[in-house]
Z-matrix of the N, CA and C atoms (Angstrom, degrees):
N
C 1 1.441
C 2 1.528 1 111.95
N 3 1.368 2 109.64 1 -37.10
C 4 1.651 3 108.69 2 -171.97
C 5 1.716 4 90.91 3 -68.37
N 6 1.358 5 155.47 4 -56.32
C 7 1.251 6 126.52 5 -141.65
C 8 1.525 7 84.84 6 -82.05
N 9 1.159 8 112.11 7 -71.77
C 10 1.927 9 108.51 8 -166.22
C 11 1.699 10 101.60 9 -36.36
N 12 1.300 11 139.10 10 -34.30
C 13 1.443 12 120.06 11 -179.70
C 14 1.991 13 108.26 12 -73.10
N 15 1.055 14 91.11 13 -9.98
C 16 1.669 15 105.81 14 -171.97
C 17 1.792 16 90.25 15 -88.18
N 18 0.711 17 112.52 16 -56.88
C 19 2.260 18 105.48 17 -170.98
C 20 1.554 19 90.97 18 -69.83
N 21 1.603 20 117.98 19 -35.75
C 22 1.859 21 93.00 20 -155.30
C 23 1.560 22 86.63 21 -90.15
N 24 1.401 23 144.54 22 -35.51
C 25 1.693 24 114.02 23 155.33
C 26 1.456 25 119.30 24 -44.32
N 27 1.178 26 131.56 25 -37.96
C 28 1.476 27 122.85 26 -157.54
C 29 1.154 28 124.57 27 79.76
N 30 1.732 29 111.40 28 13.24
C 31 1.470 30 127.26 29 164.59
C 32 1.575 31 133.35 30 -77.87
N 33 1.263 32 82.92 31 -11.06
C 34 1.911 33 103.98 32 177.59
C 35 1.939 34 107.20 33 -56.13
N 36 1.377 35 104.66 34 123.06
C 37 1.516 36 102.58 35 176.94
C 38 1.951 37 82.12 36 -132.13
N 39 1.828 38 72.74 37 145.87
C 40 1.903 39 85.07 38 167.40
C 41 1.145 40 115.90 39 -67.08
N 42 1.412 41 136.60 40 146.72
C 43 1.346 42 158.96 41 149.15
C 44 1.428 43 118.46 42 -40.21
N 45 1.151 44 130.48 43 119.21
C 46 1.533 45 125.52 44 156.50
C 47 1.357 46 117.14 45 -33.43
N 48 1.878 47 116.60 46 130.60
C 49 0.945 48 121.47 47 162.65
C 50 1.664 49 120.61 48 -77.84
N 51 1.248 50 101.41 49 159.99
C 52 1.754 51 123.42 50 177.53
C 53 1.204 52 103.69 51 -104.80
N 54 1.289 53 103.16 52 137.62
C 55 1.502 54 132.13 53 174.38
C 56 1.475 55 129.93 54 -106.45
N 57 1.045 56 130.48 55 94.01
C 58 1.237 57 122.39 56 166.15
C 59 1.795 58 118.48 57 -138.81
N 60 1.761 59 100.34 58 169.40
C 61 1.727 60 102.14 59 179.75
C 62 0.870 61 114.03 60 -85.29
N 63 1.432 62 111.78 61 159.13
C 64 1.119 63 120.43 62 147.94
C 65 1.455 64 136.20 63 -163.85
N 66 1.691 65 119.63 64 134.36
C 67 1.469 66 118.31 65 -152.54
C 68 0.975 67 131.86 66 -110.96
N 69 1.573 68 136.85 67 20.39
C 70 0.944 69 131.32 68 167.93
C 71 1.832 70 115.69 69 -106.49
N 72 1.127 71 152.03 70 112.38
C 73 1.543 72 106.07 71 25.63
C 74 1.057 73 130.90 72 -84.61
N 75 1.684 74 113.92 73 -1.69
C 76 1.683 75 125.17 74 177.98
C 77 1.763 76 101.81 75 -150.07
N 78 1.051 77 117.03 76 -143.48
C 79 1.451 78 116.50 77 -169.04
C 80 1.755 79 101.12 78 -119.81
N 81 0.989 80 112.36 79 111.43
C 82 2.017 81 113.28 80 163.43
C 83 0.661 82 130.04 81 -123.28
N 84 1.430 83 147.60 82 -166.32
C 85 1.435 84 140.49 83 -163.47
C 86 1.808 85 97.04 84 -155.76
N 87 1.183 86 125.81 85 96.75
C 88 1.391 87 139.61 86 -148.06
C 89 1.735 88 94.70 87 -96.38
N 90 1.088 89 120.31 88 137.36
C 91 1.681 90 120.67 89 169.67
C 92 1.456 91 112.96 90 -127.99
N 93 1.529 92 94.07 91 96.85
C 94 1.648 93 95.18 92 -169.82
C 95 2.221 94 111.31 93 -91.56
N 96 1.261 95 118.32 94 115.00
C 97 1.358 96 119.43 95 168.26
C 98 1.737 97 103.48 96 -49.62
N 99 1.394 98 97.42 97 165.46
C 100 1.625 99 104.56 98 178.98
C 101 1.477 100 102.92 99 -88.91
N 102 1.057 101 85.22 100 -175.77
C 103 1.713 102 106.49 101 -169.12
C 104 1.542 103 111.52 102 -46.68
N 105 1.548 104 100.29 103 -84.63
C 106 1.360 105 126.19 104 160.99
C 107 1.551 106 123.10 105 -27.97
N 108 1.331 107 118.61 106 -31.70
C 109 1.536 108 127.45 107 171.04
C 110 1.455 109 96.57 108 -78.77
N 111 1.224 110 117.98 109 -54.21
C 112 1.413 111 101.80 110 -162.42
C 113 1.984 112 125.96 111 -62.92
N 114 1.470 113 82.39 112 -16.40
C 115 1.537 114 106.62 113 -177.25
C 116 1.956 115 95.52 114 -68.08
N 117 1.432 116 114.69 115 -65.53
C 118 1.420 117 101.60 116 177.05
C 119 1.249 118 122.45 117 -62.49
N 120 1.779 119 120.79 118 -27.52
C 121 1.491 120 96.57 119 160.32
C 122 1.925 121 145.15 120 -51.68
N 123 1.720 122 98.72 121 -50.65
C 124 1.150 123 107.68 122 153.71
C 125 2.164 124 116.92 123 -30.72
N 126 1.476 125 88.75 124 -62.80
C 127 1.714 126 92.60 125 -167.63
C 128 1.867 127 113.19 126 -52.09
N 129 1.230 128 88.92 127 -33.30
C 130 2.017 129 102.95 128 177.06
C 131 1.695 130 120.85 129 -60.16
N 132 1.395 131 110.07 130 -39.65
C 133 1.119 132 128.69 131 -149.60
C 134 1.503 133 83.98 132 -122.85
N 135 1.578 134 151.16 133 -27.11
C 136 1.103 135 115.66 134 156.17
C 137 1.435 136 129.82 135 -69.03
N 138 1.796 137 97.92 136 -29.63
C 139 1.876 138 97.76 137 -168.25
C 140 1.432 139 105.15 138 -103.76
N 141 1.285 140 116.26 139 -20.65
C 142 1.716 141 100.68 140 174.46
C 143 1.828 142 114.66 141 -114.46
N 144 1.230 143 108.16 142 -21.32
C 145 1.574 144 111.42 143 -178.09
C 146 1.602 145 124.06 144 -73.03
N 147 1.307 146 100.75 145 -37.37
C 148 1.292 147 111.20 146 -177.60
C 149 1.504 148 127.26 147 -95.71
N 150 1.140 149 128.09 148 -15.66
C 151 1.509 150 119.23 149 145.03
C 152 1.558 151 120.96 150 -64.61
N 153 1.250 152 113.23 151 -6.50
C 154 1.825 153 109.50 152 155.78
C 155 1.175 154 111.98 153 -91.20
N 156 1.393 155 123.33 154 -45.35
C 157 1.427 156 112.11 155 -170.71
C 158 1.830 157 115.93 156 -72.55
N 159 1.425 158 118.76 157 -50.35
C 160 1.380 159 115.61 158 -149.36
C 161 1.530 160 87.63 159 -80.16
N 162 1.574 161 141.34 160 -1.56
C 163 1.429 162 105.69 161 171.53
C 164 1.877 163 111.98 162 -82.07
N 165 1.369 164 101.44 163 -9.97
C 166 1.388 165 122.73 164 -179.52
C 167 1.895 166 110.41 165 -64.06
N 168 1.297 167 102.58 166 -24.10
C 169 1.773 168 111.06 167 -177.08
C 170 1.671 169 98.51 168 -79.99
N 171 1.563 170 111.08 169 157.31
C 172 0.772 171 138.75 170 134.20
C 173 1.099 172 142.38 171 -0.46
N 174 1.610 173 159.39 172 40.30
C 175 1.761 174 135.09 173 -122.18
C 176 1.776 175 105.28 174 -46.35
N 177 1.314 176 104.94 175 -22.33
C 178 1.778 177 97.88 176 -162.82
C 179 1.360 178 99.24 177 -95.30
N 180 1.224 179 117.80 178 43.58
C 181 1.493 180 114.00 179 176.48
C 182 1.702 181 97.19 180 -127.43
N 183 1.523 182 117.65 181 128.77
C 184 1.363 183 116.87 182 -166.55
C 185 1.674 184 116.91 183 -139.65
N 186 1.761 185 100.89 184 5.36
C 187 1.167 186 97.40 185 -173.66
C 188 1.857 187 108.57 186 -86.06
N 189 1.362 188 90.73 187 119.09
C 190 1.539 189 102.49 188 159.76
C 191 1.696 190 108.53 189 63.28
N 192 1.722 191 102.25 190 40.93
C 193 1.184 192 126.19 191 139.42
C 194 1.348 193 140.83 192 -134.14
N 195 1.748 194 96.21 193 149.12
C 196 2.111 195 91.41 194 -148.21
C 197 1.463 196 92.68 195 -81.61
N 198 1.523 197 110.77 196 134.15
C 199 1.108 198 129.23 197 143.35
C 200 1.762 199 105.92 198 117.61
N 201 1.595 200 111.16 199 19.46
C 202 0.942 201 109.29 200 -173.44
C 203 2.310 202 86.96 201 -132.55
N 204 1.513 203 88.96 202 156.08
C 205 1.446 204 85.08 203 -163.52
C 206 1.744 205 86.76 204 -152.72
N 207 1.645 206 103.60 205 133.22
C 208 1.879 207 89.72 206 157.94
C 209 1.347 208 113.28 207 -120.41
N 210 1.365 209 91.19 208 114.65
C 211 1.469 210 123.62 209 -172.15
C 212 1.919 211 116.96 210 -79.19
């Protein structure tokens, strides 16, 4: 209830990202969002982002879209 009462006010602010390294296979500097952010990203980009983008792909493009498979 707390995040959905947080989007339907419009009080929802993103969370500070985390920083940390890491070196294998080389050295980076990784910026991970919190939990809870990542949950409304998913929700954005499944119900409003992606009926613009994936008719915009390729047909032979299949990674990590539902309902497409290379068989």
């Amino acid at each position: 209830m707390y995040l959905y009462n947080k989007l339907r006010t419009g009080t929802y602010v993103h969370g500070k990202f985390t920083s940390f390294k890491v070196y294998e296979p080389k050295e980076r500097t990784i910026e991970k969002a919190p939990y809870i952010d990542r949950i409304v990203h998913r929700w954005l980009v499944d119900n409003f982002l992606q009926p613009y983008y994936i008719p915009s792909f390729i047909k032979t493009t299949y990674a990590c879209i539902k309902g497409r498979r290379n068989t």
